[in-house]
N, C-alpha and C positions, 0 to 999 in steps of 0.2 A: 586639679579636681574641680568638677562642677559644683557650685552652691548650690545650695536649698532654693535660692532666691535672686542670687547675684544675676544679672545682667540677664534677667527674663521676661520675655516680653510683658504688658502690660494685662492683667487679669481681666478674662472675659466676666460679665456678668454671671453670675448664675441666676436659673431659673427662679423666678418668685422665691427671690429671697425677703421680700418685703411684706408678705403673707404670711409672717408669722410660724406654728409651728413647721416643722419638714414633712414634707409627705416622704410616708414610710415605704409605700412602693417604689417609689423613686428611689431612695437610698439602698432599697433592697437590690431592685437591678444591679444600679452600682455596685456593688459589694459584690454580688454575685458572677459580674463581670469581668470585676481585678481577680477574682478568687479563681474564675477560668482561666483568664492569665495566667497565673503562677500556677496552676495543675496543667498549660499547656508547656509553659518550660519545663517544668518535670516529667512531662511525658520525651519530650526531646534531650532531657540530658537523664535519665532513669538511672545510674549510678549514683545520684543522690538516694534515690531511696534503698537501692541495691545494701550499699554502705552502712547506710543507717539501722538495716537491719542484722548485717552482716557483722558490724562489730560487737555486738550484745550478745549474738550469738558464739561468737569466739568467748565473749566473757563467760558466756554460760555453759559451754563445753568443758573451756578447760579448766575454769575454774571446780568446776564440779566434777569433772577428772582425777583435779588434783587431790581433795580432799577426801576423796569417793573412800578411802577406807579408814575415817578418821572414826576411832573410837565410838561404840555406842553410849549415850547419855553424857557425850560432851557438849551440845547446844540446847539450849533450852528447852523441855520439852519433849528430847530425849528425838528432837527430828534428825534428818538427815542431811548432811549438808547442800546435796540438791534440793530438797525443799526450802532449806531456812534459804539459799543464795535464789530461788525464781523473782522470788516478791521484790528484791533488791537489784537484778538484772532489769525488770519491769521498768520501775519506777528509773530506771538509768536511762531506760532507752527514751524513756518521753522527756524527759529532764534533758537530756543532749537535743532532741529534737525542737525543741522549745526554745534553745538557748542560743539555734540558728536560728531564728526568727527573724533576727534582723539583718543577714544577709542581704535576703534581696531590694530588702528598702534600701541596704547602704549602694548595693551597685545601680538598685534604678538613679542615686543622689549622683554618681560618678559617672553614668553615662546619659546622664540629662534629660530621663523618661520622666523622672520625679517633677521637674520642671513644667514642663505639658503636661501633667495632672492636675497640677497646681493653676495652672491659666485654663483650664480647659471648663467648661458650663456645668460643675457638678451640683448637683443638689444638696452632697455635705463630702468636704473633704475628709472627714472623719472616715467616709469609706474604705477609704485606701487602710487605714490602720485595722477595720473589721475584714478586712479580705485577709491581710495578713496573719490575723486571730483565728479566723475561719482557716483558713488554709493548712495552719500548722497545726490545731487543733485536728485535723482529718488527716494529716499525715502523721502522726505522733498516733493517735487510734490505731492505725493499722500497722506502725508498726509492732505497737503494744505485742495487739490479735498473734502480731508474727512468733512472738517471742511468747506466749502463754501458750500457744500451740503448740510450739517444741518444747518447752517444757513438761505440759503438758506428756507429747510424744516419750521423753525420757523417761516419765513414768513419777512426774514428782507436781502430778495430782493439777483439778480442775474446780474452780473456786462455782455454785452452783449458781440458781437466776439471782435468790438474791446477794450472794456473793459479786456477782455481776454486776450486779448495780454499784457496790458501795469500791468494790473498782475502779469503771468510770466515775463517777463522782470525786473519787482522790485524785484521778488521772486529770482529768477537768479541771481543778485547782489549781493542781502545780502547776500544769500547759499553762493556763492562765496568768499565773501569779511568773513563770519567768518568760513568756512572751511578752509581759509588761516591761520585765528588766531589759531583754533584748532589743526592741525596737525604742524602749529610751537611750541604750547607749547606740543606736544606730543614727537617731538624731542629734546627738549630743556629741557623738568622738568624729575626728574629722575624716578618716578612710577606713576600707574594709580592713586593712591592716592591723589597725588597732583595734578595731571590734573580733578580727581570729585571735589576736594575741588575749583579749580578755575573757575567750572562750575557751581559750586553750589551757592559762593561766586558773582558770576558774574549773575544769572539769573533770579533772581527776582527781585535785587534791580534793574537792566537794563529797567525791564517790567516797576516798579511802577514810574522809573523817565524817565517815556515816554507819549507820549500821547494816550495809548493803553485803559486806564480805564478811561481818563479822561481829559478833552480841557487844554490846557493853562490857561484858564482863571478862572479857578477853584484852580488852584496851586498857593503859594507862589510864589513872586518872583524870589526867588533863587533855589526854585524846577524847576520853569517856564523855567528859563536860562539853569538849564541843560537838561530838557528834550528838550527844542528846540535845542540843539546840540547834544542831543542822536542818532546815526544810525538808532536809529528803529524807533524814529518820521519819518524818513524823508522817511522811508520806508511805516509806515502805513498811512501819509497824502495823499498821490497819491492814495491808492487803497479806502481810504474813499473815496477822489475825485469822484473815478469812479465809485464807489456805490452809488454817490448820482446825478451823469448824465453823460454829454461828456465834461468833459474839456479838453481844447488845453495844448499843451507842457509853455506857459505862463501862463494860470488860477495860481492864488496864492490859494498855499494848507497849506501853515501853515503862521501864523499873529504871529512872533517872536520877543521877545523884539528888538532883533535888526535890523528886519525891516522880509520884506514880503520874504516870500519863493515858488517860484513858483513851477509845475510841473518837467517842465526840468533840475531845480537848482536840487531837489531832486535826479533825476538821477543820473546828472550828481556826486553829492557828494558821492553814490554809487558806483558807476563807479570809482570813482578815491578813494574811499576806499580799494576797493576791489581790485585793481591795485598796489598800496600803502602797502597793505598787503604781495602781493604774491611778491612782489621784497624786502619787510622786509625779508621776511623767505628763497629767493631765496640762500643765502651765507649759510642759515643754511643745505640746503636739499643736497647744494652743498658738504659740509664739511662730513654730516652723509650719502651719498649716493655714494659720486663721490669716 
């Protein structure tokens, strides 16, 4: 396997690095250029994206199949189980999406493209990590769109503009907050191997101890306890929220053994996940990049 760093030629200069701050057009190109890169691989292997929407969509057929005649006023709210499972379908398919992130940083590390980035005249290596950000953030978006459309289609409803916003905005965080996880464990584990096995290890048991298939109050106790601390509850109660009308930044969206969780709390735990994350991995990107 190719190093980060091993046996690479010796780093060009980059441009006025001794002028102090970075110019931001510069860095913008960059970013914008690795970002066409990885949308021109994915134009040439388009069963990645095929995939990605493909399996969320199975979740959300058959899941919603199977329950389709479950008792009225079994879930909270007295919904349907096609509505309470769309928001938790959502929030699955950008959480998986995200969680590839660092993919293609680990294969560019293995076939030694990572290498000549690294020695190449850029104006901030840090681009390479915002193309990545960029990239997966636009493909997680759409395939969100894919998945609220058919749901949508099913008949289990359309969250309205400002419902749309505070979607995106949830969706944003979490991409965020585990494209920091994924591209730290892409610098940090030594092959793609062990970055699938911690994707793999890591993404269904996340799903089933969350409240994506199923209330709280349907779970064990000690299931209950950690899915109310799972990120992705706190990301799919807000967007159920907003599928089932207008709640304010207060409405309580999750009833957690440890007390009530409201809209903005959810954010906000987002927010400082996803914050939390990128200053974990900041020392790391520094050491593998700088």
């Amino acid at each position: 396997m190719t190093g980060l760093t091993a046996n690479a030629p010796s780093a060009a200069p980059r441009p006025s690095e001794d002028s102090g701050a970075p110019a931001w057009g510069e860095v913008l190109q960059e970013t914008l250029a690795l970002t066409g890169r990885l949308f021109l691989q994915l134009q040439r292997r388009p069963t990645t994206l095929v995939a990605g929407v493909l399996q969320p969509l199975v979740w959300l057929v058959l899941f919603g199949a199977l329950f389709q005649r479950a008792p009225e006023g079994l879930l909270p709210g007295g919904l349907s189980y096609g509505h309470f499972l769309s928001a938790g379908i959502i929030v699955f398919t950008a959480f998986s999406g995200a969680l590839n992130a660092g993919l293609p940083v680990m294969f560019d590390r293995e076939f030694g493209f990572l290498n000549r980035l690294l020695v190449a005249p850029l104006r901030s290596r840090y681009s390479i990590v915002l193309a990545s950000v960029l990239y997966i953030t636009s493909l997680s978006g759409v395939q969100s769109l894919a998945i609220m459309a058919t749901a949508a289609a099913m008949g289990n409803g359309w969250p309205g503009a400002s419902g749309l916003v505070v979607v995106a905005v949830v969706l944003l965080l979490l991409v965020l907050a585990v494209t920091a996880l994924s591209l730290g464990l892409a610098f940090a584990l030594p092959g793609h191997i062990e970055l699938l096995a911690v994707i793999f290890v890591a993404n269904l048991p996340l799903l089933f101890a969350s409240t994506a298939l199923a209330p709280l109050s349907f779970m064990p106790p000690w299931l209950a306890w950690l899915a109310a601390l799972n990120p992705l509850s706190f990301a799919i109660e807000p967007i159920r929220a907003v599928y089932n009308g207008s709640p304010s930044w207060s409405t309580v969206v999750l009833a957690a053994p440890y007390g009530s969780v409201t809209m903005g709390a959810c954010l906000l735990v987002l927010a400082g996940l996803a914050g939390l994350l990128f200053l974990s991995i900041s020392p790391l990107l520094r050491r593998k990049l700088g």
